[in-house]
C-alpha positions in Angstrom: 50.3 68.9 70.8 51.8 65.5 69.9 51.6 62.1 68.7 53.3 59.2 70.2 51.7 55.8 70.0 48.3 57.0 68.6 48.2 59.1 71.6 48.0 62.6 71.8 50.5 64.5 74.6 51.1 68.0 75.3 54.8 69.3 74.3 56.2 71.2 77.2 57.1 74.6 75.7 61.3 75.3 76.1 62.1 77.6 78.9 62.6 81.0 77.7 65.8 82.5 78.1 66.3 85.2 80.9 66.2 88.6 79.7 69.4 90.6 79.3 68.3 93.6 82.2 67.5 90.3 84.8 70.4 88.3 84.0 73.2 91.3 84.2 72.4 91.6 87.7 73.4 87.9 88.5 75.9 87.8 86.8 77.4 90.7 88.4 76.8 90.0 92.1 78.2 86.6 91.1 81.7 88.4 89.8 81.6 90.5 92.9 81.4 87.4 95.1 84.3 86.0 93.4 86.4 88.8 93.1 85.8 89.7 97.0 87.1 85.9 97.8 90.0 85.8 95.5 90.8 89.5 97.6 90.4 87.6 100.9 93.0 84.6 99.9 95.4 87.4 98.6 95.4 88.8 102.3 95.6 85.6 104.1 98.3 84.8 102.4 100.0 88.1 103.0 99.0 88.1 106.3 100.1 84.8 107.1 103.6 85.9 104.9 104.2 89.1 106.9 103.7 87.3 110.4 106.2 84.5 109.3 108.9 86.9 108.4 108.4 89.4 111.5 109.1 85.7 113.8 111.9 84.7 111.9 113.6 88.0 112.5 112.9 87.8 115.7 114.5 84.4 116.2 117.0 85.3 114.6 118.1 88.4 116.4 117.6 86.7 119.7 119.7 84.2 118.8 122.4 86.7 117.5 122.0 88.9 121.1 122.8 85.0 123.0 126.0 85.0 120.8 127.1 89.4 121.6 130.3 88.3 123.2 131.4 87.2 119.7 131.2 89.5 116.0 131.1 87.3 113.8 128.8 85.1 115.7 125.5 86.7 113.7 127.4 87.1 110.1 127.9 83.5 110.3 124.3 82.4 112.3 122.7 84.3 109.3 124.8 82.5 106.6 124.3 79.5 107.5 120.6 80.1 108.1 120.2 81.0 104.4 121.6 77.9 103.4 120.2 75.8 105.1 116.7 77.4 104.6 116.6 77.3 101.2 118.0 73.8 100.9 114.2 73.2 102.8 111.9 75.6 101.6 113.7 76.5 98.2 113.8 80.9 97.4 113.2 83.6 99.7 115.8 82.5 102.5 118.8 84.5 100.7 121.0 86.2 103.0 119.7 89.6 101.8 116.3 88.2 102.6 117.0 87.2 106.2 118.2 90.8 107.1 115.0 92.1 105.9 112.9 90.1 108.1 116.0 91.0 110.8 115.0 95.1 110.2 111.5 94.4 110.1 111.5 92.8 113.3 113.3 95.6 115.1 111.2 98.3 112.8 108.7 97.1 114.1 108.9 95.9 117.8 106.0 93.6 119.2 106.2 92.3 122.9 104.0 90.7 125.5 101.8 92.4 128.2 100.8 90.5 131.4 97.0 92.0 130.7 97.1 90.4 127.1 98.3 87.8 128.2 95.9 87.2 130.7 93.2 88.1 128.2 94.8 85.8 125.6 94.3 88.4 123.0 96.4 90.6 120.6 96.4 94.5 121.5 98.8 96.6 119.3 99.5 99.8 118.6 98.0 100.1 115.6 95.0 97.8 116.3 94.2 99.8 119.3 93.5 102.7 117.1 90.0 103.7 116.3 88.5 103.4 112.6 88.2 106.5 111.5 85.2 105.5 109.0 84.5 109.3 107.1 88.3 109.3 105.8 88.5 105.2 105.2 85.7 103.8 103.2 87.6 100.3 102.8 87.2 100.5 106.8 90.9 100.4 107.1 92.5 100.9 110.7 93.5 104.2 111.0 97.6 104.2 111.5 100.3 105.9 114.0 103.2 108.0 112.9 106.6 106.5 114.0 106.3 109.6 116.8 103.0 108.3 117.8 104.2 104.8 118.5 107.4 105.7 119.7 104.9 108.1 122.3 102.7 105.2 122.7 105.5 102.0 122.9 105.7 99.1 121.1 102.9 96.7 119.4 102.3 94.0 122.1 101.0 90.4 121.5 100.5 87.5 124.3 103.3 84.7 124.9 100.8 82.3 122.8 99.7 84.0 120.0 101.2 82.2 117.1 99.6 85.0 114.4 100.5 88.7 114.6 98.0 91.0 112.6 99.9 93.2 110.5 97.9 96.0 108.4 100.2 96.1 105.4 101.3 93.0 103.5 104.5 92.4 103.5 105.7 93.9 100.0 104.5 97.3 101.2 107.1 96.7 104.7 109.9 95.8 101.8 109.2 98.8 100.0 108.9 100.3 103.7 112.2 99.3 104.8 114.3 101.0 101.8 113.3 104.1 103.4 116.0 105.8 105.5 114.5 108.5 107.2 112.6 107.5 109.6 109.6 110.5 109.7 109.3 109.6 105.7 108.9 106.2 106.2 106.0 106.7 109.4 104.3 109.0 106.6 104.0 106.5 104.1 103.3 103.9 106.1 100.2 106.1 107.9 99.2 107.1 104.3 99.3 103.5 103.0 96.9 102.4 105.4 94.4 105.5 105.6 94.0 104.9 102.2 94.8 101.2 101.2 97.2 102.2 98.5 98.6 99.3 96.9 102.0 98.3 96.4 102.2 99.8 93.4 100.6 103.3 94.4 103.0 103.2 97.9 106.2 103.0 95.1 104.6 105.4 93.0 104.1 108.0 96.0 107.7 107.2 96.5 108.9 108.0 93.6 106.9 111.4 93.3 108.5 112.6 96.5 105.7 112.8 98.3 106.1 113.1 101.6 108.8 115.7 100.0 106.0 117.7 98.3 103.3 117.6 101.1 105.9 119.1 104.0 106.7 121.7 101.3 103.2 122.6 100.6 100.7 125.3 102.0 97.7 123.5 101.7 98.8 119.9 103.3 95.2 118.5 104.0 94.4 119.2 100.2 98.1 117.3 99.2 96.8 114.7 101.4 93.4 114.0 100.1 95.1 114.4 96.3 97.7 111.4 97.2 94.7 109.0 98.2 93.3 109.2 94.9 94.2 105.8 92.5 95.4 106.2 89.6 94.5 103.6 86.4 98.1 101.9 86.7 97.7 101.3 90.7 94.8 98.7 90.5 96.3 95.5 91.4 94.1 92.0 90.2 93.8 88.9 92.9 95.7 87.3 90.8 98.4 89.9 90.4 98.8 90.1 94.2 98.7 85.7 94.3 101.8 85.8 91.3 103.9 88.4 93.2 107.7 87.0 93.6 107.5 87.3 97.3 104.0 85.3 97.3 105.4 82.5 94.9 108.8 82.3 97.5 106.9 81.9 100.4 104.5 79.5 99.4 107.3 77.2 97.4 104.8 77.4 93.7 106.6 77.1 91.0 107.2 80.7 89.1 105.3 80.5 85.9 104.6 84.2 84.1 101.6 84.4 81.9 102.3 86.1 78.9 100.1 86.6 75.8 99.9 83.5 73.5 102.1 84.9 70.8 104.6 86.0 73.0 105.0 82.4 74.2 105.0 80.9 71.3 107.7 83.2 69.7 110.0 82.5 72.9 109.1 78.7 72.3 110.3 78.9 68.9 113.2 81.0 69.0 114.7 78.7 71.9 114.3 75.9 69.0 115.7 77.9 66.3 119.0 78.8 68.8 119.5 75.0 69.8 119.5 74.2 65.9 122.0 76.3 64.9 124.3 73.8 66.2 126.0 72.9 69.6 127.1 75.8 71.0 123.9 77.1 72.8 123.3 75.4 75.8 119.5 76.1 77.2 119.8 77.7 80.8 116.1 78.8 81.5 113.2 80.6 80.3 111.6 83.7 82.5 114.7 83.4 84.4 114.0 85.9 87.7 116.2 88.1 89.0 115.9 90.7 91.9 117.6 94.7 91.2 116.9 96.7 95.1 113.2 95.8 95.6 112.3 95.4 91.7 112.1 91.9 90.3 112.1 91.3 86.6 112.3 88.1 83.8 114.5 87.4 81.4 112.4 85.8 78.4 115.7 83.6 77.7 118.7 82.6 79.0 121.3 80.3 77.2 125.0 79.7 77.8 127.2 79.8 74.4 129.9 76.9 74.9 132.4 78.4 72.4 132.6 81.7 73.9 132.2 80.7 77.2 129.5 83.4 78.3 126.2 83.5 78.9 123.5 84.6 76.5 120.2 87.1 77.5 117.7 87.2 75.5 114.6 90.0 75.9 111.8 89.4 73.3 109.7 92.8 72.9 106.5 92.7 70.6 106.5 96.3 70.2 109.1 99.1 69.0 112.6 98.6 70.6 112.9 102.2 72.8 115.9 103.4 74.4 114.0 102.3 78.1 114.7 98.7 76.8 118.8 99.1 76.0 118.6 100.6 79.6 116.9 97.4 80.9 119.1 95.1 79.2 122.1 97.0 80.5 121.2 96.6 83.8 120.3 92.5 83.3 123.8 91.9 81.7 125.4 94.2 85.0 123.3 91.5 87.3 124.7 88.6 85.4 127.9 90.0 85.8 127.6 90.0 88.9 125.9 87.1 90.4 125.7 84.4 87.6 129.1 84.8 85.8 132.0 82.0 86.9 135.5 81.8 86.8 137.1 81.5 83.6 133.9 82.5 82.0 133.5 85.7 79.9 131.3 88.5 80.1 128.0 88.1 79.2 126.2 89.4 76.1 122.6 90.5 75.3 120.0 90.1 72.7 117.1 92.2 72.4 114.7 91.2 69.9 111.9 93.2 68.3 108.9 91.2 67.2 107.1 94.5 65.9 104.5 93.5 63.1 106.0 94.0 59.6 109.6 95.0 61.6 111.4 92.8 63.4 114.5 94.4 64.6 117.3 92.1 66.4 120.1 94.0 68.3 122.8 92.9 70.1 124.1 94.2 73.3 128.1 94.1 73.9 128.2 96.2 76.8 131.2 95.4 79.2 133.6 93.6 77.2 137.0 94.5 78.3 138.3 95.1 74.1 137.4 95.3 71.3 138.8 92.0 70.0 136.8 90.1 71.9 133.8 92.4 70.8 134.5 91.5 67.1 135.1 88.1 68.1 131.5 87.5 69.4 129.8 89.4 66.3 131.4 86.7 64.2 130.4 83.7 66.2 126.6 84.5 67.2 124.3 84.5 64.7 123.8 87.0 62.2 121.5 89.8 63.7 119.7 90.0 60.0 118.9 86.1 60.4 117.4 86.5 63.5 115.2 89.1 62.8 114.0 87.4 59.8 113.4 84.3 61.6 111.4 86.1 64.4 109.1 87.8 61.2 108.8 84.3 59.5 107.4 83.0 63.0 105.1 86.0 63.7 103.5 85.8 60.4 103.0 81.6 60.6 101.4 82.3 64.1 98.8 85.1 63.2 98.1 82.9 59.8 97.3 79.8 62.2 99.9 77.8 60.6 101.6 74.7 62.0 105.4 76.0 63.2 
């Protein structure tokens, strides 16, 4: 009881908080409800992505069979195209690009029915086909073999149906369409959807030979039901699938990479460091993205030193620098070779840093130069590989004291 203005009033007692074993239970269907809708706008947008790319190739090869009489009519249809594409809707029109959505169009043929279209509903091959629910708990449509849809003819869709419904997203058709034999890539295909591998698990099984493995063996059913089973590293977030290079193309978002606080700031303040050394770095980009077969990676930083006249990768790793990491910054400095170097300009040169507590390790990389005069001739213009590391030590331990930069 209390007093307030001589009178006495009754004090409502403060609501009690909810007990741990009531309020896990919310707070768990909550996160499921969340992480079920972030799943659903993953596939939309995939869906939406896959059926996009499977028209364009089809416009495209249409247009290319008007213009038969002529060879180069498609080469230059196609280039043009590309241009002109990503002028308008920025990456993920390249040429290389258009000819995937030209192959997946012609993978994967789709044309109308009079019964469809009378029905004015999409029947396909591999909708038609009944779940099988004992062997797909995600309730996945079971899938055809190349043979079986070859046997059964192409997917079909009605004259009006502006949306196609694909099982696989599209990364899994890129991955797909790398595959040269044909049986191979019906396998992994029917495997991918019996079991709703992920990307990552569809290039793993890949990798592992397994379609290889499972013709070879004795006991195929038992191969089988081994190869459906995830492994830790196949798991694949909401947001993992939204941030995919092919999702951030097609829907025109700027690429930002999330990295871990530290690593950003170390990145931050190298670039700052490089640009006060003087005049001769020029700042390019950071997570630059480039694009190796079907693998897409990010180069931390990428400068351009005026006096040399070459470009400058940089590849900031917070743990111990491994031989895997020379190997990855040989292939980055083969890809700038290739596609970012101009005429006139030299060949480019690496930097791998090391940002290991209590060892920072800087290293350049001088693969590819023609001599060894121009070798010695960049070691004594960049800066000092000793300076570097001790700069990227210095910043490490300011960060993880919480000091100002």
């Amino acid at each position: 009881m209390k007093k307030r203005d001589g009178k006495t009033r009754a004090v409502r007692p403060s609501p009690a908080a909810p007990s741990l074993a009531k309020y896990e239970p919310v707070l768990a269907e909550v996160s499921a409800v969340l992480n079920e809708a972030r799943h659903s706008a993953a596939q939309a947008v995939n869906a939406s992505m896959t059926a996009a790319y499977w028209n364009i190739g089809r416009i495209v090869t249409e247009y290319e069979l008007k213009g038969a009489h002529r060879a180069d009519y498609g080469e230059a249809l196609v280039e043009r195209l590309a241009a002109d594409l990503t002028i308008r809707f920025g990456r993920g029109f390249s040429r290389r690009n258009l000819d995937q959505m030209r192959a997946f169009y012609r993978g994967w043929p789709i044309r109308q029915t009079a019964s469809a279209k009378s029905e004015g509903q999409l029947t396909s091959a591999v909708l038609a086909e009944p779940i099988d629910r004992e062997q797909t708990p995600q309730r996945r449509r079971k899938p055809l073999t190349n043979s079986a849809l070859s046997a059964r003819g192409p997917i079909w869709q009605t004259a009006s149906a502006k949306f196609i419904d694909f099982p696989l997203p599209w990364s899994h058709y890129v991955v797909l369409l790398a595959i040269e034999n044909a049986e191979a890539r019906g396998f992994y295909e029917s495997e991918a959807l019996r079991g709703g591998w992920t990307v990552r698990q569809l290039k793993r099984q890949i990798a592992s030979q397994f379609y290889e493995r499972t013709a070879l063996s004795r006991n195929k059913a038992a191969m089988l039901r081994s190869g459906q089973k995830p492994k830790p590293g196949d798991a694949l977030a909401p947001e993992e699938a939204i941030k995919d290079p092919l999702v951030l193309e097609f829907l025109d978002l700027k690429d930002e990479y999330s990295e871990s606080d530290l690593e950003q700031a170390l990145i931050g303040r190298l670039e700052h460091f490089l640009l006060e050394l003087g005049g001769d770095f020029a700042f390019i980009g950071r997570q630059r993205r480039l694009r190796v077969g079907d693998t897409w990676y990010r180069i931390d930083l990428l400068f351009f030193h005026r006096r040399l006249r070459c470009l400058v990768i940089i590849d900031l790793k917070l743990g111990e620098l491994t031989h895997a990491d020379a190997g990855q910054m040989h292939l980055y400095l083969n890809y700038a070779r290739a596609h970012w170097m101009h005429e006139g300009e030299n060949p480019p040169v690496g930097l791998i840093l090391c940002a290991k507590k209590d060892a920072a390790v800087a290293k350049y990389a001088l693969e590819g130069l023609p001599n060894k005069v121009l070798a010695a001739e960049y070691r004594t213009t960049l800066p000092n590989e000793k300076r570097l590391a001790e700069e990227i030590a210095k910043t490490r331990r300011e960060l993880e004291a919480r000091k100002p930069l």
